[in-house]
Steps between C-alpha positions, in 0.01 A plus 500: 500500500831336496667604829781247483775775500363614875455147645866383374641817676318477802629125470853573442503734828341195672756250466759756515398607897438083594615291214189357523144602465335330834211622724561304796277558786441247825160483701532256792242258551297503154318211401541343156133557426564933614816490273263360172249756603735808538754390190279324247651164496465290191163240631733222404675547785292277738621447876334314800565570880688250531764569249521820470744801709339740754789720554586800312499585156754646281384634201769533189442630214676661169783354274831442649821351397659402811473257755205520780678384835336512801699255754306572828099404438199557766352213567205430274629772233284536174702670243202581163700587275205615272683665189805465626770353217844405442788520292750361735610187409728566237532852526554627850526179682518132507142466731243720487309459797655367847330531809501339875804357536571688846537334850266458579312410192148596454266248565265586242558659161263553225552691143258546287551556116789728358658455150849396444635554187854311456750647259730195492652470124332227336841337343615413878540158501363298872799507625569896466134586621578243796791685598369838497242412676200733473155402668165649509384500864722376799275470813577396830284427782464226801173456406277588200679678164241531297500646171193589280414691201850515336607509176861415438695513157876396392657420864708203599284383766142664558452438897690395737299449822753444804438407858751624782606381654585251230388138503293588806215346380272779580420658146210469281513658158219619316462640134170565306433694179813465430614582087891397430622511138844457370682411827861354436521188795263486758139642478486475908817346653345412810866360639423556898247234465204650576162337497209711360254555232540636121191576326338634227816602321626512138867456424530483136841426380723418785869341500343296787171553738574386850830403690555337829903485520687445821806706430610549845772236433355317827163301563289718709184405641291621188152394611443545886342230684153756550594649158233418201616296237363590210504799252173530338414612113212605425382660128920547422583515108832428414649503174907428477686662234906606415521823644852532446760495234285716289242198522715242400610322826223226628304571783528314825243304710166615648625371827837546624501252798824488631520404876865399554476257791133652595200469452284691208098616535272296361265638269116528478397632137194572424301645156896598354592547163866415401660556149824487307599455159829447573731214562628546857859555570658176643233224395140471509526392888502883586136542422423216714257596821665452825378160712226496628305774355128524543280608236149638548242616242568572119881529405693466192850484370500658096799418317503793216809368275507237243244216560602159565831629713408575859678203724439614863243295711143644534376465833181250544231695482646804344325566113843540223373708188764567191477653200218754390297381808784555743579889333096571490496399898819747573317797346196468674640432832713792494269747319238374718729595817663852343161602423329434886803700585463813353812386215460516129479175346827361297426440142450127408768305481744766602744324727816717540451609852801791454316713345180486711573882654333582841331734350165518290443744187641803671930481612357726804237306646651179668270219595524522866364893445170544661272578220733285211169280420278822460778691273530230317124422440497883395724436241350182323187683490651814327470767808851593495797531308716551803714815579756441251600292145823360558512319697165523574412580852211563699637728800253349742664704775444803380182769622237561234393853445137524366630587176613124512184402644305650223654224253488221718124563585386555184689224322376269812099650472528456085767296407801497325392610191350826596674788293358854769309719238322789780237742325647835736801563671347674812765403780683812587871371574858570395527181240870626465664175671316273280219591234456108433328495844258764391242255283480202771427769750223663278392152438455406891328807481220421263495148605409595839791409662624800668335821516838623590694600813325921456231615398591879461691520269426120361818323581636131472838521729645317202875495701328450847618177643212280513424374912331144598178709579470641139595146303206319664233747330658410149485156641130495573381651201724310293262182658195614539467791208618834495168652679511267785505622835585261813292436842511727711812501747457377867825638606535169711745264219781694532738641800612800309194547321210577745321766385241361332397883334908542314417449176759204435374282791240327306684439235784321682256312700330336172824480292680281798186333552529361158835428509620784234785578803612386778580675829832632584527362859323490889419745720300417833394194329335652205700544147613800375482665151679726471345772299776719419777232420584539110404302232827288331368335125550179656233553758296687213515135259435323808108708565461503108532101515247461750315776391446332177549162602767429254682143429745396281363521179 
């Protein structure tokens, strides 16, 4: 079963033709809601109308060690960069994402999710991580940059939104479901002075969350007489900690308002968590809130060092925990938020941010990768021991035959503890490539889930890649039993599928009606299946999830 020698070839020749494994392809004019139908985009990413792009969309994906630079942006670009992940920064490059910064400028930009995984050595001290330099996202627009969905890790700034042209008091940032960890200065350095929103974001251990420096060594006009004032927070958990030095230099301020002769946002915060357990570096003025901040709802500031020391001013209004109260608060807020989206939770009072990997169980399967939540829900309910030990990876990537399938159905119909015993051996095929496959395959058998792919002579197709219009069957029966038959078709749910009388039509019909897979895109307004498209194991965990309707344990 282990196939890791093939996949790391066809890998190598990969990056050896592009130095970079991306499938890139632009459709102009696709909504968001068409690109989270076609692409299955993680439900946390949530857009409105109003805030969203409608130009086209550039898809990335793969791993990739150099920079992505795309200077000249359509207007309205969405780039998903759905299991798309980085090692630049630290590797390859000082950024690892830089887009829009043409003339003109776009006026719209959106990204949604994308992992960046900073290799910057943790014994740099501030000043050396300063100097080199190395951000997450760099995005330019004269209107909207809006980032969702991201998960960043080890950089020295995590976003830099940027408005050309600059100071021009036309830009709006916007960043949701955001997850930072181990960031070296500024979580967002939002130094263009843009208004915006930030919301429902985790950035757990930071050097320091957001800055608003004027470092154009001039006063500009930083907020335009029709520009909005304010830069909203909404459900944004913050915890400061001494990223550098190996740990051992103090982290900086939560706010890094620096205006120079202009004049700063104010700041409307509302149901926010902030933490440290650190004494700041300078005094305990730098974890002061900027004048004339607004707070709304619930929020609290947790100081998680010694009792008794904290000395910076809590805001009227604002609830100040310490101690075992303060830590207990931390771990639910965060494992509260990593679990809504689709993250493992961080064991308790686990508070080292550097070695919080982008990555779940498997080193393969990143979290912006489509079906990370489902692999991972496979795993912690003892479906799957991956596709190899060490390091243990998944290969979600990579097409199932149905001598795979035979495992992962049977372990998903009887759990992880069934041991395939078959009474007869009666399927006909060359077992040569792999006689481990031969029991599950007997077993699906007997079970009733196959009778096969022949009949004369009885034959499984053990090494037959397994297609979208085969996996739903296993699907279905894995649900419902394995004698269960579906409604019949209509022929009217699908484009590609509208023979109601082919004998996989009703069973894609019934298994997208209840969700056990999605479509694969639009044509003439209806969606497509797909039938013949292959099977890869991370589309087969995510129909045995839903099949079996399986949680974390």
């Amino acid at each position: 079963m282990n196939t890791l020698g093939l996949f790391n070839f066809l890998r190598r020749i990969l990056f050896a033709i592009t130095d970079v494994a991306l499938v890139i392809s632009i459709t102009s004019n696709i909504s968001i809601a068409n690109a989270k139908s076609v692409k299955d985009v993680s439900q946390t990413i949530s857009l409105s109308s109003s805030d969203s792009c409608s130009g086209p969309v550039v898809y990335l994906s793969g791993a990739t060690t150099s920079l992505y630079n795309q200077s000249t942006v359509a207007n309205g670009t969405t780039f998903n960069r759905t299991g798309w992940y980085s090692d630049a920064v630290g590797t390859g490059s000082n950024p690892a994402f830089s887009v829009g910064y043409g003339n003109p400028p776009p006026y719209d930009v959106c990204v949604f999710r994308g992992v960046i995984n900073g290799h910057i050595p943790l014994d740099w001290s501030f000043a050396t991580a300063h100097d080199y330099a190395g951000s997450g996202d760099k995005v330019y627009s004269g209107h909207l940059s809006l980032v969702d969905g991201v998960r960043v890790h080890n950089v020295v700034d995590g976003w830099k939104p940027r408005e050309l042209p600059e100071f021009g008091n036309t830009g709006v940032m916007l960043m949701r479901n955001a997850y930072m960890t181990g960031i070296r200065d500024d979580a967002i350095e939002n130094d263009d002075f843009m208004p915006g929103w930030i919301e429902n974001s985790l950035f757990d251990g930071v050097r320091t969350f957001l800055s608003e420096q004027n470092q154009s060594e001039s006063t500009p006009v930083t907020i335009g007489p029709n520009e909005d004032p304010y830069i909203r927070l909404t459900q944004v958990y913050v915890r400061l900690y001494p990223t550098n030095s190996n740990m051992t230099e103090p982290p900086n301020r939560w706010f890094k308002w620096m205006p120079r002769g202009t004049i700063n946002h104010k700041l409307i915060i509302t149901d926010s968590v902030f933490a440290t357990g650190n004494i700041p570096d300078g005094s305990w003025s730098q974890l002061s809130f900027p004048d004339g901040t607004t707070f709304q709802g619930t929020n609290y500031i947790l100081w998680l060092g010694t009792p008794g020391v904290y000395q910076a001013a809590i805001p009227p209004g604002v609830t100040f925990l310490e101690g075992q109260a303060a830590v207990d608060k931390w771990n639910q807020v965060r494992n509260s938020w990593l679990v809504a989206h689709g993250y493992n939770p961080r064991p308790v009072d686990d508070f080292n941010p550097m070695d919080d990997m982008p990555y779940g169980t498997f080193a393969d399967v990143w979290a912006s990768h489509p079906y990370y939540q489902d692999i991972e829900i496979l795993y912690a309910n003892g479906l799957t021991g991956g596709c190899n030990t060490s390091p243990l990876k998944f290969c979600p990537d990579q097409i199932m035959d149905r001598a795979q399938a035979a495992v992962f159905m049977v372990r998903g119909a009887f759990g992880s503890g069934y041991v395939p015993n078959p009474s007869a051996n009666l399927f006909q095929d060359d077992w040569t490539p792999g006689t481990w496959a031969r029991p599950w395959a007997e077993s699906m058998r007997e079970t009733n889930l196959t009778t096969g792919c022949k009949a004369s002579p009885l034959l499984y197709c053990p090494w037959v890649q397994l297609p979208r219009e085969q996996v739903v069957i296993f699907g279905l029966k894995m649900k419902y039993g394995n004698f269960y038959q579906p409604p019949p078709a209509t022929g009217t749910v699908f484009a590609d599928m509208a023979n109601p009388n082919y004998y996989a039509t009703a069973w894609a019909e019934k298994a997208y009606a209840d969700g056990l897979i999605t479509n694969c895109g639009v044509l003439g307004g209806k969606p497509k299946f797909c039938p013949s498209t292959l099977v890869t194991r991370g589309l087969g965990a995510y129909v045995i999830v839903r099949a079996k309707n399986l949680t974390m344990p």
